[in-house]
VEXZA-251256 format. One record per residue (C-alpha): residue number from 1; residue in three letters; x, y, z. Coordinates in nm, 2 decimals, m for minus. Layout:
<nodes>
{rovo NUM | tifi ALA | xx X | yy Y | zz Z}
...
</nodes>
This chain:
<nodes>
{rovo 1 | tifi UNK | xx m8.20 | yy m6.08 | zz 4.70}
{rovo 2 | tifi UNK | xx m8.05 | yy m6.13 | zz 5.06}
{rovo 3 | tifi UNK | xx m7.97 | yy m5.91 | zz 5.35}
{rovo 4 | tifi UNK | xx m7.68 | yy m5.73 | zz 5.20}
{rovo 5 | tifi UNK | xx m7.75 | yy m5.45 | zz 4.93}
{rovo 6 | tifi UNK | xx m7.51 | yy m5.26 | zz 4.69}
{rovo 7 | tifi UNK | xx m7.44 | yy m4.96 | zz 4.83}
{rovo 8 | tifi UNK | xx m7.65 | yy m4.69 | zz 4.59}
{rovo 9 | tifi UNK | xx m7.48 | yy m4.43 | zz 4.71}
{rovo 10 | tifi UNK | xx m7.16 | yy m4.57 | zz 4.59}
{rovo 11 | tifi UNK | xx m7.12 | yy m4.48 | zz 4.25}
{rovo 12 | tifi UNK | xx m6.73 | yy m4.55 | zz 4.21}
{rovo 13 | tifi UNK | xx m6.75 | yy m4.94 | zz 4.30}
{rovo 14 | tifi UNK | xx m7.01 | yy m5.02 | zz 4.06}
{rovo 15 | tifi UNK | xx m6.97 | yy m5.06 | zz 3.68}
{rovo 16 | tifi UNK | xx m7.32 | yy m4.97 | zz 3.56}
{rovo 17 | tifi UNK | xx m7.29 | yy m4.60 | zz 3.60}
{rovo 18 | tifi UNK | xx m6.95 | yy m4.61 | zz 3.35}
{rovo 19 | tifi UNK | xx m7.12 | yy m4.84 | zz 3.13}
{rovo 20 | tifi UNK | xx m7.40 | yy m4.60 | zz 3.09}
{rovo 21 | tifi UNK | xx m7.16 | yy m4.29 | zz 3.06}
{rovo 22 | tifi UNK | xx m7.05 | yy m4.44 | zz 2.79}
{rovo 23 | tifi UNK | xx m7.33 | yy m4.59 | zz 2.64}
{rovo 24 | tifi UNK | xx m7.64 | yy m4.46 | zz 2.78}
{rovo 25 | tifi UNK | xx m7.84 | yy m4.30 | zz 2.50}
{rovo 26 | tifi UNK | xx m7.98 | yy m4.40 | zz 2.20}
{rovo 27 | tifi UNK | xx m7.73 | yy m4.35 | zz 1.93}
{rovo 28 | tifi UNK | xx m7.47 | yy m4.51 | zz 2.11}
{rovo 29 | tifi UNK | xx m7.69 | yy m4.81 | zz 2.11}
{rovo 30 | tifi UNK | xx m7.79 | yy m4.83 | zz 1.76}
{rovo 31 | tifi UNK | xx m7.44 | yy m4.75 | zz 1.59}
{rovo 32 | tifi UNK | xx m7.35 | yy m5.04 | zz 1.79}
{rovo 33 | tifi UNK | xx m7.65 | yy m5.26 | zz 1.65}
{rovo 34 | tifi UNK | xx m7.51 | yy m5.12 | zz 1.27}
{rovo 35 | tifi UNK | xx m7.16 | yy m5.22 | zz 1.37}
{rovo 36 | tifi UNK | xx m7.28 | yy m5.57 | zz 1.46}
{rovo 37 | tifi UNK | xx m7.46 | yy m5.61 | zz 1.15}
{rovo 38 | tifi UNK | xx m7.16 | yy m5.48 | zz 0.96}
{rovo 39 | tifi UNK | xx m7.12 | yy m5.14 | zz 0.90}
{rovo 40 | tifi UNK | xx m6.78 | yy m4.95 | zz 0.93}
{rovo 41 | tifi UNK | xx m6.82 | yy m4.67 | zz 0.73}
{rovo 42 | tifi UNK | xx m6.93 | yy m4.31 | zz 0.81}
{rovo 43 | tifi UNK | xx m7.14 | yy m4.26 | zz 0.53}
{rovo 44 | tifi UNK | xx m7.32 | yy m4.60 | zz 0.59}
{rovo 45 | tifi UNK | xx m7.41 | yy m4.50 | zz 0.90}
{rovo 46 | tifi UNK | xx m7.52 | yy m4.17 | zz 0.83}
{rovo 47 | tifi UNK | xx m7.73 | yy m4.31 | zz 0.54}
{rovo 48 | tifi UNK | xx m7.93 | yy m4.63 | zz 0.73}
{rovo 49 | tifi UNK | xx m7.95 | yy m4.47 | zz 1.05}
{rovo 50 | tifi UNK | xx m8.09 | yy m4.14 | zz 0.97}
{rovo 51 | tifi UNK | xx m7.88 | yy m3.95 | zz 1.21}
{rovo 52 | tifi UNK | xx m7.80 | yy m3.61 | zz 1.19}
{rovo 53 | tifi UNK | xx m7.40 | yy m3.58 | zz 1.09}
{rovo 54 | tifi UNK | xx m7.28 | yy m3.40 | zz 1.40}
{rovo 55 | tifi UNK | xx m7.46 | yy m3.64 | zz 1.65}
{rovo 56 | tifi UNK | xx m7.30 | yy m3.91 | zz 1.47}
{rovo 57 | tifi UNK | xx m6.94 | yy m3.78 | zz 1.43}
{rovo 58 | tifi UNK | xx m6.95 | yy m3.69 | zz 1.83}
{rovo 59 | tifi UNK | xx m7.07 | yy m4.03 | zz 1.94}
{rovo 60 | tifi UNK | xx m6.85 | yy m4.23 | zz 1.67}
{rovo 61 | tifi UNK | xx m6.58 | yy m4.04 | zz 1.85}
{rovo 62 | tifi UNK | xx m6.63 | yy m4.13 | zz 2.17}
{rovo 63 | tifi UNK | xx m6.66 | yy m4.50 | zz 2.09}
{rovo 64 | tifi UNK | xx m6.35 | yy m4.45 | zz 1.97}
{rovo 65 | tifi UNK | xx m6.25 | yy m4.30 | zz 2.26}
{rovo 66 | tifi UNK | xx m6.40 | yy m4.54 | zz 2.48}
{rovo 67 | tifi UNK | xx m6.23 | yy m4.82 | zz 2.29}
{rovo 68 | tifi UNK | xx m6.57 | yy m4.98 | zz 2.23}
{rovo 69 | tifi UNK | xx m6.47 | yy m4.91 | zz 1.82}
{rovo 70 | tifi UNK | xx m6.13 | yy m4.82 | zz 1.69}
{rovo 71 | tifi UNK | xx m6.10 | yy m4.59 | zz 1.37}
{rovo 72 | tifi UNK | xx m5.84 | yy m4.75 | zz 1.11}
{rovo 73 | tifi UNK | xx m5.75 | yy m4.58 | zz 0.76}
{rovo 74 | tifi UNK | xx m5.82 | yy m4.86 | zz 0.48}
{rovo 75 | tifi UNK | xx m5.49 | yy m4.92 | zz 0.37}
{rovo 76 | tifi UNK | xx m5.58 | yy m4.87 | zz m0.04}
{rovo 77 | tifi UNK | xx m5.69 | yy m4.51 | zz 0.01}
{rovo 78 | tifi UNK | xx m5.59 | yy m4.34 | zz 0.36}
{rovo 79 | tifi UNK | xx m5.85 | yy m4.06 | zz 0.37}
{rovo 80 | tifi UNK | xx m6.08 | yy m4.32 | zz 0.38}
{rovo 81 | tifi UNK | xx m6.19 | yy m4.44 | zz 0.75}
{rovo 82 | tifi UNK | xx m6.35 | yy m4.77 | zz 0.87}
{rovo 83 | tifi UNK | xx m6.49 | yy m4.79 | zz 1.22}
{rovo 84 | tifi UNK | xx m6.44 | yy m5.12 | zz 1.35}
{rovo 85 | tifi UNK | xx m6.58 | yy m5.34 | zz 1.67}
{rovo 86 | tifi UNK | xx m6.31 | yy m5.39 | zz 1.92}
{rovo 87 | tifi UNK | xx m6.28 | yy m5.68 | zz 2.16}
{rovo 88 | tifi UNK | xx m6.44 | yy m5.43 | zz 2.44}
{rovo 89 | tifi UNK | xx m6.73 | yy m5.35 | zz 2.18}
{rovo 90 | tifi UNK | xx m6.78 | yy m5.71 | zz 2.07}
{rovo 91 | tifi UNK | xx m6.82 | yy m5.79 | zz 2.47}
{rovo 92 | tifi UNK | xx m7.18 | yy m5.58 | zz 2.46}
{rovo 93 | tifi UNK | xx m7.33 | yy m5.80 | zz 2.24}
{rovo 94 | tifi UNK | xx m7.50 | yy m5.99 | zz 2.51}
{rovo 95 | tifi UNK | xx m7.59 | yy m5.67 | zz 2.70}
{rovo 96 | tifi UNK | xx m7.77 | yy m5.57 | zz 2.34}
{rovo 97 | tifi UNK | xx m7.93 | yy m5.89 | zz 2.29}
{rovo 98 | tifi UNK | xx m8.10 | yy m5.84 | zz 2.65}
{rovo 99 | tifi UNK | xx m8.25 | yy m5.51 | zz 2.61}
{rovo 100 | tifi UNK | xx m8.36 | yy m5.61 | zz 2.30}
{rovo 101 | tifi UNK | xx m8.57 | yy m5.91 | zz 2.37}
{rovo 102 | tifi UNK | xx m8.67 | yy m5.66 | zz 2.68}
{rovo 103 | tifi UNK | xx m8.79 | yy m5.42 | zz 2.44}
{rovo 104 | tifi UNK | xx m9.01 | yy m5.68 | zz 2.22}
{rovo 105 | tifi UNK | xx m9.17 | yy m5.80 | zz 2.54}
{rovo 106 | tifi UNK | xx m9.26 | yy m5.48 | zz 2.72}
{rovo 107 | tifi UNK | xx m9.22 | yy m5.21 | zz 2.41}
{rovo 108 | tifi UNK | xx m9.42 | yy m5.29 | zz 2.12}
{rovo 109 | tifi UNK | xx m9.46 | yy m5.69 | zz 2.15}
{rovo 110 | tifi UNK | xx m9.38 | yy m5.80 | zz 1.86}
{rovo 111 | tifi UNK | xx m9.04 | yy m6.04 | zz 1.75}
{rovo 112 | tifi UNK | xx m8.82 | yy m5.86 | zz 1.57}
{rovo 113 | tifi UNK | xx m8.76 | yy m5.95 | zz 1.17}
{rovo 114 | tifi UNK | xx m8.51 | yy m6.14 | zz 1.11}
{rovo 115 | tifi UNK | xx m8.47 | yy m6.32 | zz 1.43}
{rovo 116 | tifi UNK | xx m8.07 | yy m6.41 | zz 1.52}
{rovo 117 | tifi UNK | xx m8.03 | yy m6.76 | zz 1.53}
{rovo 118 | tifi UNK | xx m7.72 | yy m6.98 | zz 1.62}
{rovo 119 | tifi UNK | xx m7.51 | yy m7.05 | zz 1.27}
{rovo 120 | tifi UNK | xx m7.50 | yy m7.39 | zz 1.37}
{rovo 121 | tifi UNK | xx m7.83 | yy m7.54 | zz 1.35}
{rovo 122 | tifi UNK | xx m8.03 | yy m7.23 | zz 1.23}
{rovo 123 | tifi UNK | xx m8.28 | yy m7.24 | zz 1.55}
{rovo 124 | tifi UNK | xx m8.34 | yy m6.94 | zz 1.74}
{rovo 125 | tifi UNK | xx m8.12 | yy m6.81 | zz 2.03}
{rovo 126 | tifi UNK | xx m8.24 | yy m6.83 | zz 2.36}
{rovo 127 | tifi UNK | xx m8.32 | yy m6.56 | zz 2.62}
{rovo 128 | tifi UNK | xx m8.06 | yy m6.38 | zz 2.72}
{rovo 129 | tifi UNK | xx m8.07 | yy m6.47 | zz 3.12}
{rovo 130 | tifi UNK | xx m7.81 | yy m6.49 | zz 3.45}
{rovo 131 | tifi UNK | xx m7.67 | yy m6.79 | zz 3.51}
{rovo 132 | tifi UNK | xx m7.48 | yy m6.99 | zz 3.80}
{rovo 133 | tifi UNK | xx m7.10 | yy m7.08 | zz 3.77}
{rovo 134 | tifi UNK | xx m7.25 | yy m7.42 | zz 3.67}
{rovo 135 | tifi UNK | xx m7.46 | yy m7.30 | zz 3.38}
{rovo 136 | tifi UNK | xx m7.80 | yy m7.33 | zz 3.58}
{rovo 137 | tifi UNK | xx m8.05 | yy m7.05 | zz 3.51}
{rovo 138 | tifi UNK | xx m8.12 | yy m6.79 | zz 3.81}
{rovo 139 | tifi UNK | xx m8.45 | yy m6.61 | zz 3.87}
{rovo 140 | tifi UNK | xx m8.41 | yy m6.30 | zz 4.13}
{rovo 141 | tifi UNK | xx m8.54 | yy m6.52 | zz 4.43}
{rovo 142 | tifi UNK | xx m8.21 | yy m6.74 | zz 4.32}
{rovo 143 | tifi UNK | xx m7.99 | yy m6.43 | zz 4.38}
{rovo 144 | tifi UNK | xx m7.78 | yy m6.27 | zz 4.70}
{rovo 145 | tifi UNK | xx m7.52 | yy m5.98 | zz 4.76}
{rovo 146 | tifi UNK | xx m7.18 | yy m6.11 | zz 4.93}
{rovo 147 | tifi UNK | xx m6.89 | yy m5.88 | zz 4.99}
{rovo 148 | tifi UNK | xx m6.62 | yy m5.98 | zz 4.76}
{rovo 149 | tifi UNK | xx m6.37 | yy m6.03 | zz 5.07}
{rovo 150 | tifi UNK | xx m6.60 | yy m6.34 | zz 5.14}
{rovo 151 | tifi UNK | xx m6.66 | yy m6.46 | zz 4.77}
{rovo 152 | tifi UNK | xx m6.26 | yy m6.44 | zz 4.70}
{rovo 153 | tifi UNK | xx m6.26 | yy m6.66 | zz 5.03}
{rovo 154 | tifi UNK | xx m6.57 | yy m6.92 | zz 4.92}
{rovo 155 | tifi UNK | xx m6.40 | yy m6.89 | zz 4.56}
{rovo 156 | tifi UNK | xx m6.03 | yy m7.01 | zz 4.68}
{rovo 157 | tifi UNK | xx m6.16 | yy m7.30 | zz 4.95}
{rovo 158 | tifi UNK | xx m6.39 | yy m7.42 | zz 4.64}
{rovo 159 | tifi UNK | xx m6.36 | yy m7.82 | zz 4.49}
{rovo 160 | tifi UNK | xx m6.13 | yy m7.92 | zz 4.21}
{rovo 161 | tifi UNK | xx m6.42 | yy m7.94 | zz 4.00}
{rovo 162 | tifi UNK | xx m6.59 | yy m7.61 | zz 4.04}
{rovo 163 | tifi UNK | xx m6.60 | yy m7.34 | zz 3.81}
{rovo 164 | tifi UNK | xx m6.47 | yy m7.04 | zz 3.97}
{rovo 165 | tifi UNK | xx m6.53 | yy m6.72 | zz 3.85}
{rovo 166 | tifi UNK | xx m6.35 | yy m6.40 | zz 3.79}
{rovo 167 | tifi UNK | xx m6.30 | yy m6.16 | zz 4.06}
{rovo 168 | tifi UNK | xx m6.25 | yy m5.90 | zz 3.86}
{rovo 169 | tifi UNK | xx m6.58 | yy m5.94 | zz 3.72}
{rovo 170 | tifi UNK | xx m6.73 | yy m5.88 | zz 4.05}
{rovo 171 | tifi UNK | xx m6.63 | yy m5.54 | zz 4.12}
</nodes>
């Protein structure tokens, strides 16, 4: 992956360790997967996923908190609460898709029933993998570090036609 390395020591200027403050345990993960496959209600959740009610009061609230999900009173009946996906939460999708075909190659091997396929044409998704501005697909060996001074630089002298990407993405 180049010369240059993160710095590992650097915890402020890298997004992974918030991402996993927020998100790094299992319950977080799989009220997530039940919000993606449409549940909203606290009961719902309590009932499919088997969790115990505290554990899943404390980590619906700090999705909330997070902004991941957003709590809204149905407008019929007040006292009753939906948890919803935000924007923010709909953004992990790929990040779940990922670790889930990484857990059905290296956990138990076996696809997962049913298999998410594109609306469209009803065929499988593919891997979930990194790709170049120009939509090729990168392996590691395909990968560097740059310092985002000298990105921002190759990013603004690029062509007309080149897809740039987003800065902010980078830090």
């Amino acid at each position: 992956m180049g010369k240059l390395r993160e710095p590992l020591n650097d915890m402020q200027n890298c997004g992974l360790p918030a991402a996993l403050e927020v998100m790094g345990e299992r319950w977080s993960f799989m009220i997530l997967r039940a919000g993606f496959n449409g549940l909203h209600h606290f009961e719902e959740f309590l009932g499919t996923l088997g969790i115990a009610r505290n554990i899943l009061s404390n980590r619906l609230a700090r999705l909330v908190e997070h902004g991941i999900m957003k709590r809204e009173a149905l407008p019929e009946d007040r006292r009753k609460i939906e948890y919803r996906l935000t924007a923010k939460g709909l953004d992990l999708l790929p990040a779940m898709l990922a670790l889930r075909q990484w857990g059905e190659k290296y956990g138990e091997g076996i696809p997962s029933n049913p298999v998410l396929c594109d609306e469209r044409d009803g065929r499988p998704i593919a891997l979930i993998g990194i790709h170049a501005h120009d939509g090729r697909l990168l392996g590691p060996m395909d990968l560097e570090w740059r310092d985002v001074a000298d990105v921002s630089k190759a990013v603004v002298e690029g062509g007309p036609g080149e897809v740039r990407p987003q800065l902010s993405a980078l830090r």
